[in-house]
C-alpha positions in Angstrom: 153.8 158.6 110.9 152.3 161.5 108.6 148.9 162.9 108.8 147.8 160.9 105.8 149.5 157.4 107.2 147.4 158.0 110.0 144.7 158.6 108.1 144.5 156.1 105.6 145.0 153.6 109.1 142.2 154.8 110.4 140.2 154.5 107.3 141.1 150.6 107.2 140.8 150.0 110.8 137.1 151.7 110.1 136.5 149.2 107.1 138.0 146.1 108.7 135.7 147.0 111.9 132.4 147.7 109.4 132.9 144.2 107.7 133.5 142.1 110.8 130.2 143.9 112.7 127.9 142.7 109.4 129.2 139.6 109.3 128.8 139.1 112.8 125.1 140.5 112.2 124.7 137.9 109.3 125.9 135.3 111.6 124.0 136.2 114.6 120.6 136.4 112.2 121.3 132.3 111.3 121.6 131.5 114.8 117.9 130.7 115.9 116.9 130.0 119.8 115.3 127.1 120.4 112.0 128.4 120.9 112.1 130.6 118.5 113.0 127.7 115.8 110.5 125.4 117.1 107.8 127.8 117.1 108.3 129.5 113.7 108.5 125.7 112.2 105.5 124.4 113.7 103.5 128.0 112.5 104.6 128.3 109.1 103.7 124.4 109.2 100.8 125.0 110.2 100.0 128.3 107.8 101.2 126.0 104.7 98.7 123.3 105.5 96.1 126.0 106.2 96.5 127.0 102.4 97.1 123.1 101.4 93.3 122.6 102.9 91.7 125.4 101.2 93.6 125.1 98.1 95.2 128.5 98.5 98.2 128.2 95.5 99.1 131.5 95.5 99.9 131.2 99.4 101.3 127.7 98.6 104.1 128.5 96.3 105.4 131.2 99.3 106.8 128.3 101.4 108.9 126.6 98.2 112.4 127.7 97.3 112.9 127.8 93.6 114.6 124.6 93.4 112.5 122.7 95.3 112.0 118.7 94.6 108.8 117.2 95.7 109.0 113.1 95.9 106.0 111.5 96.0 105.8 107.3 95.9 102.4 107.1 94.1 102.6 110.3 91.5 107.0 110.7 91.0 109.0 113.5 91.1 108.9 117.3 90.8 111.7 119.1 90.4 110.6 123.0 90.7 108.9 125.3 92.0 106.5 126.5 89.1 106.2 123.2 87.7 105.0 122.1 91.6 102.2 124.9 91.2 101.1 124.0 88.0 100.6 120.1 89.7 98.6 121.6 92.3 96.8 123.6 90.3 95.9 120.9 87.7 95.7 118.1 90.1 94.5 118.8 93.7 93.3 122.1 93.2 91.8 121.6 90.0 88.0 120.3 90.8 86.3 123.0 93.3 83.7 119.9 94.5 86.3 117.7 95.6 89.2 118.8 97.9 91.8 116.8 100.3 91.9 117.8 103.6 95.5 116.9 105.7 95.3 116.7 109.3 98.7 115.5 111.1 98.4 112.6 113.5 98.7 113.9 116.8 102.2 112.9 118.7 103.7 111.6 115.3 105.7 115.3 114.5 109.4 115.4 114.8 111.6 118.6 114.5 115.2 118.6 113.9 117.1 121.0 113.4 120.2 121.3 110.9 123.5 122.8 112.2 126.7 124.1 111.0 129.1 126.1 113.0 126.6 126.1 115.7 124.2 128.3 113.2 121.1 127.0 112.6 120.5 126.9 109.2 117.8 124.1 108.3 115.1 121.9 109.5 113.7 118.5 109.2 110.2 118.0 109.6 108.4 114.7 109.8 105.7 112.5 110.7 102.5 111.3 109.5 99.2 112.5 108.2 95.8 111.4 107.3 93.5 112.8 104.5 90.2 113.4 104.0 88.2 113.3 100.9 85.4 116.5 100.8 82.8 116.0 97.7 80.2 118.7 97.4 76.9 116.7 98.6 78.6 114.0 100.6 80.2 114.0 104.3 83.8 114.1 104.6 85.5 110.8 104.5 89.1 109.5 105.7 90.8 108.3 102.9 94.2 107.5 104.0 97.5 107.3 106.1 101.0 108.5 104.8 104.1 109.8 106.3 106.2 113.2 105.3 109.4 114.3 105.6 110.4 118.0 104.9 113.0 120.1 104.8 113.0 123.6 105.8 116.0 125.8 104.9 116.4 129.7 106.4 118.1 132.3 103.5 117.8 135.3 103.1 116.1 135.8 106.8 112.9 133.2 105.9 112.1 129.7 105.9 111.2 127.8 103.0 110.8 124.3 102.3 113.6 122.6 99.5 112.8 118.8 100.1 109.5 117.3 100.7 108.7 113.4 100.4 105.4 112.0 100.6 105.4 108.0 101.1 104.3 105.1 102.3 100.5 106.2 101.5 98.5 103.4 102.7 94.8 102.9 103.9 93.1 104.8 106.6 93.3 103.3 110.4 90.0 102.2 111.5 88.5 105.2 114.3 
């Protein structure tokens, strides 16, 4: 074999060796531990409801992918990102003396995670919620019950939601 033949072997062996190590880095990057995928779930959960509560919209929109479809029983669907924003912003968000307030119902959270090739790739999130109704001038009062599903997905190294329904909304349980 000539100097150049060995060469130009080389050189491929060196590219095939380059691409298989960042594909194994993209694949080792989807697969999630455990803990880690539990945790990071449950906290960005917990940061999007933060911003939910204090009608934060420009932290809201952070935790949508572009296509995402909101399906709500009682007000139908959305089928975007911006045009969930501009909901929020003219509907929830759009009276500063009356707000919602979500609070989950303690024990009713389920995770599950979504799996291909044994690479983590998704999440379902569900369970059920109460809401609160704050009025400037009055106490807070517990409005009502409904349950949620949502579905987190994890590209381009972050978790966002795609899916979310919002259903059987339903009177308040007695305290």
């Amino acid at each position: 074999m000539s100097l150049s033949g060995s060469l130009r072997s080389f050189l491929s062996f060196m590219m095939l060796l380059s691409a298989s190590t960042l594909l194994y880095a993209q694949a080792v990057d989807k697969k999630i531990s455990n803990e880690n995928f539990e945790a990071n779930i449950l906290h960005l959960d917990s940061l999007f409801w933060k911003a939910y509560n204090s009608c934060d919209v420009n932290t809201l929109q952070t935790f949508f992918t572009a296509d995402v479809e909101f399906y709500h029983d009682k007000g139908g669907l959305t089928t975007t990102k911006n045009e969930l924003v501009m909901t929020i912003k003219s509907g929830l968000c759009n009276n500063t003396d009356f707000r919602l307030r979500r609070e989950a119902v303690k024990g009713s959270i389920q995770l599950f995670p979504l799996q291909k090739s044994n690479a983590t790739y998704g999440a379902i999130l569900s369970g059920q919620h109460v809401f609160y109704i704050n009025e400037t001038g009055k106490p807070e009062t517990l409005d009502g019950l409904a349950r949620f599903t949502h579905v987190w997905l994890y590209t381009d190294g972050q978790w966002k939601m795609s899916r979310i329904l919002s259903y059987d909304h339903g009177p308040a349980p007695n305290h």
